[in-house]
C-alpha positions as a Markdown table, in Angstrom:
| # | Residue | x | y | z |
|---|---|---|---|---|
| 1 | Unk | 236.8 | 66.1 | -132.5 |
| 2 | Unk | 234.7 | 68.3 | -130.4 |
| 3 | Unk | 235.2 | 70.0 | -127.1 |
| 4 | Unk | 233.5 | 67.6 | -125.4 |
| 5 | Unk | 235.6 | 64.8 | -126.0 |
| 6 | Unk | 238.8 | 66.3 | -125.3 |
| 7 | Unk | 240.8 | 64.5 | -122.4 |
| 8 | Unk | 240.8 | 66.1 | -119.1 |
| 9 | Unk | 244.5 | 65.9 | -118.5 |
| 10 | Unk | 246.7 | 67.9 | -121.1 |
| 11 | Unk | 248.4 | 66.2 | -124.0 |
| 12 | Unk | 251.8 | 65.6 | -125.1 |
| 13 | Unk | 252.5 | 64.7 | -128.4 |
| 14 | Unk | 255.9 | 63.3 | -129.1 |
| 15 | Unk | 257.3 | 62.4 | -131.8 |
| 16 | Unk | 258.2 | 58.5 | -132.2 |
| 17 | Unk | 259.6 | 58.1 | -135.4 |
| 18 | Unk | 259.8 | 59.3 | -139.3 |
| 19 | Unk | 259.0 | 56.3 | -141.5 |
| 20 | Unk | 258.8 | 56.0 | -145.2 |
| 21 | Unk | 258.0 | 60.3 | -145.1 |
| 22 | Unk | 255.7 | 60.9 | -142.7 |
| 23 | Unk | 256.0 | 61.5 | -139.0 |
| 24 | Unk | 254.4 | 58.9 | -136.4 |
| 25 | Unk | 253.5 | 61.1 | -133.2 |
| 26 | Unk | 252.7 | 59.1 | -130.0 |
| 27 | Unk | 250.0 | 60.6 | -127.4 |
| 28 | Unk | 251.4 | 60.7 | -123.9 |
| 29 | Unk | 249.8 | 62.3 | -120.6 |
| 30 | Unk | 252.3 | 64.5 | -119.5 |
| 31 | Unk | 251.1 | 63.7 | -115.7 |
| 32 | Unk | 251.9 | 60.1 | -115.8 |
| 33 | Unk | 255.0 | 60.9 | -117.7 |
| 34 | Unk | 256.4 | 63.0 | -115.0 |
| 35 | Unk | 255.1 | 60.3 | -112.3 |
| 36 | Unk | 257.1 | 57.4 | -113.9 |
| 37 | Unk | 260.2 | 56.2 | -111.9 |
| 38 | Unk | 262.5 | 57.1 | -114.1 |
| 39 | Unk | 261.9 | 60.9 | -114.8 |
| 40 | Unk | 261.2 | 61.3 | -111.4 |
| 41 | Unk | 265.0 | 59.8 | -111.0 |
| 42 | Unk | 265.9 | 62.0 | -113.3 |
| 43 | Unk | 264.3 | 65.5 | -112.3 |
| 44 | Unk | 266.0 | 64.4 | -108.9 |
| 45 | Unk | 269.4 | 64.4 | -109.8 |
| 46 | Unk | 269.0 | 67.4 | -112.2 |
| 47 | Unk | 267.9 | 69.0 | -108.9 |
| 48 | Unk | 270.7 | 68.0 | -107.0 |
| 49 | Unk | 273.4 | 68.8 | -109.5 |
| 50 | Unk | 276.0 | 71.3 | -109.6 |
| 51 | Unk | 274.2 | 72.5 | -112.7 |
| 52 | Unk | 270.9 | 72.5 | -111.1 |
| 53 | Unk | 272.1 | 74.4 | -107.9 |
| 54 | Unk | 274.3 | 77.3 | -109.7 |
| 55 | Unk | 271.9 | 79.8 | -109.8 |
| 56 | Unk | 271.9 | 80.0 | -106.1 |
| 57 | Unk | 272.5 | 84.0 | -104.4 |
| 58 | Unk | 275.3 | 84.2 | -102.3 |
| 59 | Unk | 274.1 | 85.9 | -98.8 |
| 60 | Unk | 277.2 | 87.2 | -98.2 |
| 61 | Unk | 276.9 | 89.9 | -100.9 |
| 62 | Unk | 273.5 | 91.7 | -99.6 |
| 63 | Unk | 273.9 | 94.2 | -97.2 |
| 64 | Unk | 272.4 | 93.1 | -93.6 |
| 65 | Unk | 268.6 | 94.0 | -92.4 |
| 66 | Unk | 268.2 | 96.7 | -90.6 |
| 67 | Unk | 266.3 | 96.1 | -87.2 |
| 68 | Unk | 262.5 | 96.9 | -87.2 |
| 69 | Unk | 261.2 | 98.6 | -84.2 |
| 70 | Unk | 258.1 | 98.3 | -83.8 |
| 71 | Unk | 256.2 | 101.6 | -83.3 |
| 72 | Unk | 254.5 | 102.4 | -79.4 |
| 73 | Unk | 250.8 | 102.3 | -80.0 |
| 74 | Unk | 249.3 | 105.4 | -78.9 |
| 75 | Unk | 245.3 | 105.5 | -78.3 |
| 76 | Unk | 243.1 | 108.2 | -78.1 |
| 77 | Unk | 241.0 | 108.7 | -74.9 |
| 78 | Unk | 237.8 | 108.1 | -76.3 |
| 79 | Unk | 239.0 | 105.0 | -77.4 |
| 80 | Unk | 240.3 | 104.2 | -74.1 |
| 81 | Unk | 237.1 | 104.5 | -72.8 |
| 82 | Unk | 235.0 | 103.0 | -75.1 |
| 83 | Unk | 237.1 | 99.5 | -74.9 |
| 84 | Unk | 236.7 | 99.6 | -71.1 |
| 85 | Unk | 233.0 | 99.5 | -71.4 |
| 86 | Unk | 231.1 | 96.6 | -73.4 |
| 87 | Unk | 233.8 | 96.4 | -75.9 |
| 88 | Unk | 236.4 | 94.2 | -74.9 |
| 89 | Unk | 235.7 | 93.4 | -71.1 |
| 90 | Unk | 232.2 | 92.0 | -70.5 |
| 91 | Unk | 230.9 | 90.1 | -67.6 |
| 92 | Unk | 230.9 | 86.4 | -68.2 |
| 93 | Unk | 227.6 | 86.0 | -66.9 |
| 94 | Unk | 226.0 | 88.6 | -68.9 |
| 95 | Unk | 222.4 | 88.2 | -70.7 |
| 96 | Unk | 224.1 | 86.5 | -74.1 |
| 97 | Unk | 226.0 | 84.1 | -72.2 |
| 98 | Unk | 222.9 | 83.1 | -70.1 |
| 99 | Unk | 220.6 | 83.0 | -73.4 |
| 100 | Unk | 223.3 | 80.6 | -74.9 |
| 101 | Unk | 223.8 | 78.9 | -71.8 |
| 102 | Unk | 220.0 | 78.4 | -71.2 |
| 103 | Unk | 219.5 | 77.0 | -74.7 |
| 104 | Unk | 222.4 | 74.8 | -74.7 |
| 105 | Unk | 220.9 | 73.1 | -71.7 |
| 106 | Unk | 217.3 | 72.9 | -73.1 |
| 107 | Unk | 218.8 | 71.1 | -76.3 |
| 108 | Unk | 220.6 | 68.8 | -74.0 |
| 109 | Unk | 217.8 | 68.0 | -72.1 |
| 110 | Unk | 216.0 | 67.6 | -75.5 |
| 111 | Unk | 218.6 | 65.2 | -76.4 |
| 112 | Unk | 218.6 | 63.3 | -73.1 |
| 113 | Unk | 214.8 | 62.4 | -73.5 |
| 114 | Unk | 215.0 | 61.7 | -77.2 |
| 115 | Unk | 218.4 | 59.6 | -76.7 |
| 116 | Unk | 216.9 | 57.6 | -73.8 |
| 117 | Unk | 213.5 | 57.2 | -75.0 |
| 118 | Unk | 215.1 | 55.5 | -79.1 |
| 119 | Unk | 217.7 | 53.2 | -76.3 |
| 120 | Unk | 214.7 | 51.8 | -74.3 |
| 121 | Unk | 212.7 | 51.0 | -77.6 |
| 122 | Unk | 215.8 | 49.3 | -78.7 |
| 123 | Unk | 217.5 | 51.6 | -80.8 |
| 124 | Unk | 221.6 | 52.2 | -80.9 |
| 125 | Unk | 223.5 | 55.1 | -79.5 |
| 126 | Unk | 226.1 | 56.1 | -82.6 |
| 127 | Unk | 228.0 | 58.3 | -80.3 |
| 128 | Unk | 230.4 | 56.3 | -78.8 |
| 129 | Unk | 231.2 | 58.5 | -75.7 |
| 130 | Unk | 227.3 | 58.4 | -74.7 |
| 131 | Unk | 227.5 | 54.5 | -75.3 |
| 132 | Unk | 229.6 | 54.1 | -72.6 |
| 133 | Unk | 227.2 | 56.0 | -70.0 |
| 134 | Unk | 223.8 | 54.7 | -72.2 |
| 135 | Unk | 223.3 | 51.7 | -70.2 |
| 136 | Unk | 221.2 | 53.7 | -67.7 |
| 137 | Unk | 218.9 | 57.2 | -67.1 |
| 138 | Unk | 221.5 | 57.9 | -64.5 |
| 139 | Unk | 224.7 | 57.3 | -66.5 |
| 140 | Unk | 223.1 | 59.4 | -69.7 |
| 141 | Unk | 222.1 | 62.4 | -67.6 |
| 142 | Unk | 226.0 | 62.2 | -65.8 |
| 143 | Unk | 227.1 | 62.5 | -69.6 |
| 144 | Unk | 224.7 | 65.6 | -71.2 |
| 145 | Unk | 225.0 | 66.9 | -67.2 |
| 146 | Unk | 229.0 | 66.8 | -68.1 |
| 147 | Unk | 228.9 | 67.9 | -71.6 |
| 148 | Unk | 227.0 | 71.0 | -70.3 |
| 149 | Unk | 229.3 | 71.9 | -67.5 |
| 150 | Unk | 232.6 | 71.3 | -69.7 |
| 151 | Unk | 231.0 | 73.6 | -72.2 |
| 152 | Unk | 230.3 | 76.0 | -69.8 |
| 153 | Unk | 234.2 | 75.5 | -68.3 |
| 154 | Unk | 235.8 | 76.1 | -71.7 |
| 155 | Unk | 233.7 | 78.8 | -72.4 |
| 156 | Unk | 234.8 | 80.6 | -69.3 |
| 157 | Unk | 238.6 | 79.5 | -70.3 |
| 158 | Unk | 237.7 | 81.4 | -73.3 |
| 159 | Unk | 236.4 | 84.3 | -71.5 |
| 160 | Unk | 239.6 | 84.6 | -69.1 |
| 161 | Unk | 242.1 | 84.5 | -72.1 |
| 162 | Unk | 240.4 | 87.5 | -73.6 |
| 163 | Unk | 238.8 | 85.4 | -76.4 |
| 164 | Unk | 235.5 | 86.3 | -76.2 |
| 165 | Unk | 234.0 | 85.6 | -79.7 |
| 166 | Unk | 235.2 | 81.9 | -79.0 |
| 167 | Unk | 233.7 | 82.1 | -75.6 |
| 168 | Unk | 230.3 | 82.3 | -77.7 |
| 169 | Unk | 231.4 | 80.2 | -80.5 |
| 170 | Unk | 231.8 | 76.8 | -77.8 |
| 171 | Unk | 228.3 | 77.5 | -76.6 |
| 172 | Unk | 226.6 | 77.9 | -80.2 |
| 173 | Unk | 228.6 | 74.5 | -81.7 |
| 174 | Unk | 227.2 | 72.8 | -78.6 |
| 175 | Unk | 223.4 | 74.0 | -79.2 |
| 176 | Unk | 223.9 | 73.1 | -82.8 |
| 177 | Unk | 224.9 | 69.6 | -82.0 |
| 178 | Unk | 222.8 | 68.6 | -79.9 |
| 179 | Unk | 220.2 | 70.1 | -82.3 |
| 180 | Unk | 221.1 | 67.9 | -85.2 |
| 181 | Unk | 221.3 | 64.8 | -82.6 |
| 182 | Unk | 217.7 | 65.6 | -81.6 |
| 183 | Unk | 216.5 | 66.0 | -85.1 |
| 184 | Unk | 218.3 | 62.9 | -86.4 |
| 185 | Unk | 217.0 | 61.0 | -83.2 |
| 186 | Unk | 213.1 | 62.0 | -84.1 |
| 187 | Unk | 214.3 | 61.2 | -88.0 |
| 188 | Unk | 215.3 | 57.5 | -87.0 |
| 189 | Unk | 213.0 | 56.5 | -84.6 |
């Protein structure tokens, strides 16, 4: 028997009886073995025996922790000085933030035109929080006119809680999915 035809799962050969001289073995998955009602019955009570549980450590016999302190953080002055430049503490409205900002919009507006244009030659919005403002120009431009201002919110959210790579993160996933619903809106037309 070659390699190749080997089961996947692993093999359990048990022995089912010794007739006339030779042994009769039985081949058994031990997966489905272990799966069955009845050892799973079984491995339960095992486990909640008083033979199962005596090998527990008593508590009582280690001595007690001794408190951690953590250790004051100390930081050079260069260092100092260096995080209160570009580091850590940017402006929110800084050129990488306007860049992102900027092409998150022009995406949107992308998606706008491409969305409205496959609704009026009777196509079907898949998002279904645009279906519920697609009915009209004005009700999708409210929606990618919201989408861009709630990205720009959470963004700054980002910004004020001192999580700055996410603060870039919200406006890149944006860009990105409005790129792929432009793409698959020129796809599918």
């Amino acid at each position: 028997m070659g390699y190749s035809s080997w089961p996947k799962y692993p093999l359990v050969l048990v022995q089912v009886a010794i007739l006339q001289g030779s042994l009769k073995f039985m081949c058994m998955r031990w997966l489905s073995s272990i799966l069955r009602p009845r050892t799973a019955i079984l491995l339960a009570v095992l486990a909640f025996s008083r033979t199962g549980t005596a090998q527990q450590v008593s508590f009582a016999l280690l001595p007690p922790p001794r408190a951690i302190e953590p250790a004051p953080i100390v930081r050079p002055a260069r260092e100092k000085a260096a995080s209160l430049g570009a580091g850590d503490n940017h402006r929110f409205w800084d050129r990488e933030n306007g860049f992102l900002f900027a092409t998150s919009a022009a995406f949107s507006a992308a998606d706008f035109v491409v969305t409205k244009d496959n609704l009026r030659a009777g196509g079907q919005e898949l998002n279904p929080v645009v279906n519920v403002f697609g009915h009209s120009s004005a009700g999708l431009a409210i929606n990618f006119a919201s989408e861009n201002f709630g990205m720009i919110g959470l963004s700054y959210f980002f910004h004020k809680t001192g999580h700055h790579k996410m603060e870039r993160v919200v406006s890149l996933m944006n860009i990105g999915g409005s790129a792929s619903a432009v793409g698959f809106g020129l796809a599918h037309r």
